[in-house]
SEZAKE-975679 format. One line per 3 residues: their letters; for each residue x, y, z of N, C-alpha, C. Coordinates in nm, 4 decimals, always signed. Example, Ala and Ser with C-alpha at 12.3 -4.5 7.8 and 13.67 -1.06 7.14 Angstrom:
// SEZAKE-975679
as) +1.3190 -0.5690 +0.7800 +1.2300 -0.4500 +0.7800 +1.3200 -0.3300 +0.7800; +1.2850 -0.2250 +0.7080 +1.3670 -0.1060 +0.7140 +1.2900 +0.0030 +0.7870 .
// end
This chain:
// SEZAKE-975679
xxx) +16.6889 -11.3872 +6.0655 +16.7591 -11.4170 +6.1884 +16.6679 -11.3832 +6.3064; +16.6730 -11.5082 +6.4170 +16.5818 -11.4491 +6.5148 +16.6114 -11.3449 +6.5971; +16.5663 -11.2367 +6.6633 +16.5426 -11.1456 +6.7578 +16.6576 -11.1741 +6.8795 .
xxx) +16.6706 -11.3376 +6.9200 +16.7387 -11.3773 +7.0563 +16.7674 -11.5413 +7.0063; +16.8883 -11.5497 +7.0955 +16.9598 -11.6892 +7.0842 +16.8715 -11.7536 +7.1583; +16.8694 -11.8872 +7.1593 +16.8092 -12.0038 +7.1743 +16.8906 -11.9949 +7.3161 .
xxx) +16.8373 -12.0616 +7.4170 +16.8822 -12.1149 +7.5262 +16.9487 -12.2190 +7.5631; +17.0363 -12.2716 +7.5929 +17.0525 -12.4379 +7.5438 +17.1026 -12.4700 +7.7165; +17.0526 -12.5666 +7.7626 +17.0998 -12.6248 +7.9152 +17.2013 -12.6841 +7.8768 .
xxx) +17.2840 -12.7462 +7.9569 +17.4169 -12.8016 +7.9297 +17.3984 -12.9860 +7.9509; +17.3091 -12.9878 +7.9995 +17.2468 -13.1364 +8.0235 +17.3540 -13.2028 +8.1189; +17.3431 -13.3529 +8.1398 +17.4504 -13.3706 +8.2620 +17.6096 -13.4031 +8.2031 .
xxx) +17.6846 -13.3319 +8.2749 +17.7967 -13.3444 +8.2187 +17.8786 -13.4688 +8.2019; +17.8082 -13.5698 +8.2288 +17.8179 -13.7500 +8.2331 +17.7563 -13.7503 +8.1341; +17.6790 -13.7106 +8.1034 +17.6021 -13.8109 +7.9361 +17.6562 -13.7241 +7.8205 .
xxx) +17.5579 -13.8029 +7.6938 +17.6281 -13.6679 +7.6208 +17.5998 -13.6067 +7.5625; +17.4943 -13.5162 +7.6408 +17.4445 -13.3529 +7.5529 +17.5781 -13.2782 +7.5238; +17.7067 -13.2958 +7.6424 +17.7935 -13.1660 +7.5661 +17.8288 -13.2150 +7.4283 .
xxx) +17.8902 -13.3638 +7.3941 +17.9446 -13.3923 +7.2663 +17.8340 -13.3452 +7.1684; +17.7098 -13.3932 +7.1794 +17.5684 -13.3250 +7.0796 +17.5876 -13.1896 +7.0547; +17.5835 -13.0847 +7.2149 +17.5836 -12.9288 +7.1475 +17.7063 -12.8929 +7.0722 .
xxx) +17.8514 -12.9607 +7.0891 +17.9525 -12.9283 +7.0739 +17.9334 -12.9341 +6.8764; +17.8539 -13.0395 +6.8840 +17.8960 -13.1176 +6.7093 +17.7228 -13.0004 +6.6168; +17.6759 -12.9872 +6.7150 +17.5206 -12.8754 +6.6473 +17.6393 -12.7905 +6.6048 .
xxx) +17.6835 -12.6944 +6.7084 +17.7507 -12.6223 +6.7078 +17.8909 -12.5786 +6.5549; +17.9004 -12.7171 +6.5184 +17.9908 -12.7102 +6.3970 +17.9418 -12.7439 +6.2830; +17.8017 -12.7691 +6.2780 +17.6974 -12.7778 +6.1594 +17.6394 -12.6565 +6.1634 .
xxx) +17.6667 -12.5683 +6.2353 +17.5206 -12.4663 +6.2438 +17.4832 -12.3752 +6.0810; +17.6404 -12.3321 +6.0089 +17.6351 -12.2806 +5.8820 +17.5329 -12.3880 +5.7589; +17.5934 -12.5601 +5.7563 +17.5188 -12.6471 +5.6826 +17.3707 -12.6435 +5.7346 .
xxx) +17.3845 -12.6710 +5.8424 +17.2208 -12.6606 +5.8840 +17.1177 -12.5679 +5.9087; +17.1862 -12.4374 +5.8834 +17.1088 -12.3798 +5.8950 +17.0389 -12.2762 +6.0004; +17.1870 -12.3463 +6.1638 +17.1063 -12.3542 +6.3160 +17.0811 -12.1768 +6.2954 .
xxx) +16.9541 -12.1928 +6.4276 +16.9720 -12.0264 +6.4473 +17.0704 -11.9917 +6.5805; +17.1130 -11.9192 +6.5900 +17.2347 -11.8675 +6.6971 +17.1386 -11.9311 +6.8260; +17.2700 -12.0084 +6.8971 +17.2205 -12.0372 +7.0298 +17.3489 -12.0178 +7.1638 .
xxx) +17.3287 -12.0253 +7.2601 +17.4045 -12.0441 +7.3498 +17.4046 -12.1126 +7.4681; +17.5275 -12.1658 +7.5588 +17.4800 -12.2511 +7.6086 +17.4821 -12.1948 +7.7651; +17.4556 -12.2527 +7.8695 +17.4750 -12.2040 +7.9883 +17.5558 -12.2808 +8.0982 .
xxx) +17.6468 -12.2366 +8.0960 +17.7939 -12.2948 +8.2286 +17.8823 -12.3975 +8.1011; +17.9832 -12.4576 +8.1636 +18.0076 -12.6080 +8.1205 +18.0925 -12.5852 +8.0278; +18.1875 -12.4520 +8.0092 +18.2945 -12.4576 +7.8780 +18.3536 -12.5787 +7.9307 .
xxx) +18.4713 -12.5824 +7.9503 +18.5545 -12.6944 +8.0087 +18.4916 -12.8148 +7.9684; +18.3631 -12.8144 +8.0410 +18.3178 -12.9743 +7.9928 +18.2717 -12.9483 +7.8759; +18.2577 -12.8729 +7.8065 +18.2122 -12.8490 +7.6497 +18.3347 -12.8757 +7.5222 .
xxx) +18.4632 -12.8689 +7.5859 +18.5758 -12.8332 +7.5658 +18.6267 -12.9585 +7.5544; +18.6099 -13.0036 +7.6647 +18.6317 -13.1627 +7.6662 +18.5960 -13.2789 +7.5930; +18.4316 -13.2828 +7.6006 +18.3632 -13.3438 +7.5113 +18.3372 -13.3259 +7.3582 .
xxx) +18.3992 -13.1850 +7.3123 +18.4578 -13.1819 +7.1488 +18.5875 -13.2403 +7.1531; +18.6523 -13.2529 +7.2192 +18.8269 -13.3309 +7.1769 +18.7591 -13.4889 +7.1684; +18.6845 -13.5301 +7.2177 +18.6267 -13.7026 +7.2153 +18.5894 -13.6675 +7.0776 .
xxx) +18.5475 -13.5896 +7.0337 +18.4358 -13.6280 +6.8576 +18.5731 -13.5661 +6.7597; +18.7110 -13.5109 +6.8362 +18.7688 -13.4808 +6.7266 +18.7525 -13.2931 +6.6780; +18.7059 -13.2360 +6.7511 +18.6384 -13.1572 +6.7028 +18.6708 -13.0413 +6.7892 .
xxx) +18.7928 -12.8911 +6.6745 +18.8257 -12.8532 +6.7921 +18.7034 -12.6916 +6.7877; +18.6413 -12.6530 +6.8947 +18.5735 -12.6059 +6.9590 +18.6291 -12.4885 +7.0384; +18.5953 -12.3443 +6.9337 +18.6662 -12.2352 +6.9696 +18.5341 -12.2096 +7.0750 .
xxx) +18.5306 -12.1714 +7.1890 +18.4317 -12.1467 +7.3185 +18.4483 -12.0117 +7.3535; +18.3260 -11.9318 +7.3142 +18.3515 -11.7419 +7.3753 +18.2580 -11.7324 +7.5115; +18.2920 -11.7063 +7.6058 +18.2333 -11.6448 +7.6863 +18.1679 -11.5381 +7.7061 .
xxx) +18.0116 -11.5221 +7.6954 +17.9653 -11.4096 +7.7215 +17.9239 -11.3892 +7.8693; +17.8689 -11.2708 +7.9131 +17.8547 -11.1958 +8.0357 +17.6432 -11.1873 +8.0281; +17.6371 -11.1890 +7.8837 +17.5050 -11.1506 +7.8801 +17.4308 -11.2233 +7.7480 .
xxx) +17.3330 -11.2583 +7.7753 +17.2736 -11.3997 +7.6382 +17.2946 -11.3175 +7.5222; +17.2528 -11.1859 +7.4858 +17.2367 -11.1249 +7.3894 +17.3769 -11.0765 +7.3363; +17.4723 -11.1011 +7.3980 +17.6151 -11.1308 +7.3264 +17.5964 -11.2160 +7.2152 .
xxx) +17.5509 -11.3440 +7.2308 +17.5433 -11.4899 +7.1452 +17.5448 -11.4500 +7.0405; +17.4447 -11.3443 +7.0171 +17.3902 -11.3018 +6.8666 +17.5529 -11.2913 +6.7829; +17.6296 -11.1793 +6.8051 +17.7327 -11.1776 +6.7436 +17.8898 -11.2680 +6.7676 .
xxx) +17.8668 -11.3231 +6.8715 +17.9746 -11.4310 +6.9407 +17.9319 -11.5799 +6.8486; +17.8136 -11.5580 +6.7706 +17.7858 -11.7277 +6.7537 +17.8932 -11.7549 +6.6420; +17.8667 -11.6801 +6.5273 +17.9515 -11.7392 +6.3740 +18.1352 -11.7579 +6.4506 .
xxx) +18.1943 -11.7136 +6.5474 +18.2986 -11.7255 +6.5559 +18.3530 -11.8256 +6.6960; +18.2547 -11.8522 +6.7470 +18.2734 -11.9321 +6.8730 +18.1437 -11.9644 +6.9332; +18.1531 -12.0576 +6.9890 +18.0324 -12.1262 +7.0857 +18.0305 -12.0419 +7.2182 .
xxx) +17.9239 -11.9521 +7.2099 +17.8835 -11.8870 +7.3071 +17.8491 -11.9578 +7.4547; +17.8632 -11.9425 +7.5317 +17.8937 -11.9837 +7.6949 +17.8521 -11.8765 +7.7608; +17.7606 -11.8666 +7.8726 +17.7186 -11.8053 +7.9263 +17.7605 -11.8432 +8.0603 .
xxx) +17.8150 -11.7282 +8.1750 +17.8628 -11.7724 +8.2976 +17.9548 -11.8670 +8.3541; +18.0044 -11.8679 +8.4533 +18.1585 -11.9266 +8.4539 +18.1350 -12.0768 +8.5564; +17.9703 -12.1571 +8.5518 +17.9987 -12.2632 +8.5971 +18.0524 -12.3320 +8.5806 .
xxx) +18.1386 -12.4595 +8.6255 +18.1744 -12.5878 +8.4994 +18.2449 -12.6785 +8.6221; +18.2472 -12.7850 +8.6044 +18.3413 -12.8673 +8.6686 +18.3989 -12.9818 +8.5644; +18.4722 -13.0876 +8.6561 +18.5644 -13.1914 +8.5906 +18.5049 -13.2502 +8.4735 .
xxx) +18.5236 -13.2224 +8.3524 +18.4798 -13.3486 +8.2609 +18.4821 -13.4631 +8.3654; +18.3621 -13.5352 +8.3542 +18.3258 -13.6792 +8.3993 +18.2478 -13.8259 +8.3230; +18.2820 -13.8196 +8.1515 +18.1985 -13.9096 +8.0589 +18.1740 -14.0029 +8.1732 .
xxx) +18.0209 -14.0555 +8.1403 +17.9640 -14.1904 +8.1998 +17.9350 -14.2310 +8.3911; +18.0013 -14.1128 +8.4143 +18.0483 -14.0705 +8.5852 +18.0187 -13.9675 +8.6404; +17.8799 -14.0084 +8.7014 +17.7874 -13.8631 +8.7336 +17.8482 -13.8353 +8.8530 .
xxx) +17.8749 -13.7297 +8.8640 +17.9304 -13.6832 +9.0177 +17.8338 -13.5335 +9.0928; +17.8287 -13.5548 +9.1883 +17.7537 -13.4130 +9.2798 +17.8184 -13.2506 +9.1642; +17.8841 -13.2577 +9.1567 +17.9640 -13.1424 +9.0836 +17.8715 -13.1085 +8.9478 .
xxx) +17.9032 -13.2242 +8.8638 +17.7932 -13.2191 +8.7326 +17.6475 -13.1989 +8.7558; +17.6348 -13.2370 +8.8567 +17.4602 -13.2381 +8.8853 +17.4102 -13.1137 +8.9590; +17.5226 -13.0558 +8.9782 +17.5158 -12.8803 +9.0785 +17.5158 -12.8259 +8.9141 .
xxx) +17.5785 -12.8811 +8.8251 +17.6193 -12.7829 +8.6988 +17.5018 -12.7395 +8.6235; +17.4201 -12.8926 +8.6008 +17.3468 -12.9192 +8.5135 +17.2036 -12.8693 +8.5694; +17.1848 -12.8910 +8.7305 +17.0859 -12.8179 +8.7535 +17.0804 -12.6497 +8.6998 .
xxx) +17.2323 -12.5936 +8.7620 +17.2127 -12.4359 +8.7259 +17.1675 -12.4223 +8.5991; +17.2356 -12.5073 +8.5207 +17.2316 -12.4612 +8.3512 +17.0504 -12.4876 +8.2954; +16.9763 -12.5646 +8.3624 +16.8676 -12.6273 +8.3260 +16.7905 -12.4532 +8.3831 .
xxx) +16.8193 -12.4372 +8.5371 +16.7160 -12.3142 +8.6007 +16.7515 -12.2165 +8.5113; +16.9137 -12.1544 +8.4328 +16.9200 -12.0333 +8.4177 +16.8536 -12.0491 +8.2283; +16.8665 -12.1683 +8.1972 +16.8024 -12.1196 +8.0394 +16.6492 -12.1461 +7.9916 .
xxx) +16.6225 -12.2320 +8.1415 +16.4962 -12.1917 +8.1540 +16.4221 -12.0429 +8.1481; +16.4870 -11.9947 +8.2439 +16.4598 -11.8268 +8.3095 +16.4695 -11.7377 +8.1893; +16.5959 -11.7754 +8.0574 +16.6396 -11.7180 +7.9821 +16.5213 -11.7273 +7.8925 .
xx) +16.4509 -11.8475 +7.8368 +16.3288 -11.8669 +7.7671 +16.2155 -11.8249 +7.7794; +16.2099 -11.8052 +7.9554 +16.0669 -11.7466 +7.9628 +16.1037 -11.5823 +7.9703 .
// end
């Protein structure tokens, strides 16, 4: 097991990285994933698992190194950004989201 969770940006909340992390997220035992977490975007994370069918227990942590033990039981979430689910409909809101989530798991990686 690695040392630290993976970082994961939330990508724009119009396309669809959330349905992707949402569905990693429920393979991670078959596949193998190593613990990751994501940054802002429950809600829209939340959202975009009910489109694939897929229901998506979401834990909120305070600090990345939560993930480690938050992963096997919920999709770790880091910080309380998020706005309107918007599939296909980029709005100023998603693009305030997706920037934060891109700077903070950047920051988190390096």
């Amino acid at each position: 097991m690695p040392a630290a969770p993976l970082a994961v940006s939330l990508g724009d909340p119009a396309g669809i990285a959330p349905e992707v992390i949402a569905q990693a997220w429920t393979l991670r035992d078959r596949e193998g994933l190593a613990p990751f977490l994501v940054v802002g975007g429950a809600g829209v994370l939340r959202a975009a698992a009910l489109t694939r069918g897929i229901d998506l227990p979401v834990t909120p942590i305070s600090d990345a190194r939560e993930a480690m033990d938050a992963f096997d039981s919920g999709l770790p979430v880091l910080g309380g950004e998020d706005c309107a689910p918007s599939p296909g409909q980029p709005t100023p809101d998603g693009a305030r989201v997706a920037l934060h989530s891109l700077t903070r798991a950047t920051a988190l990686a390096l």
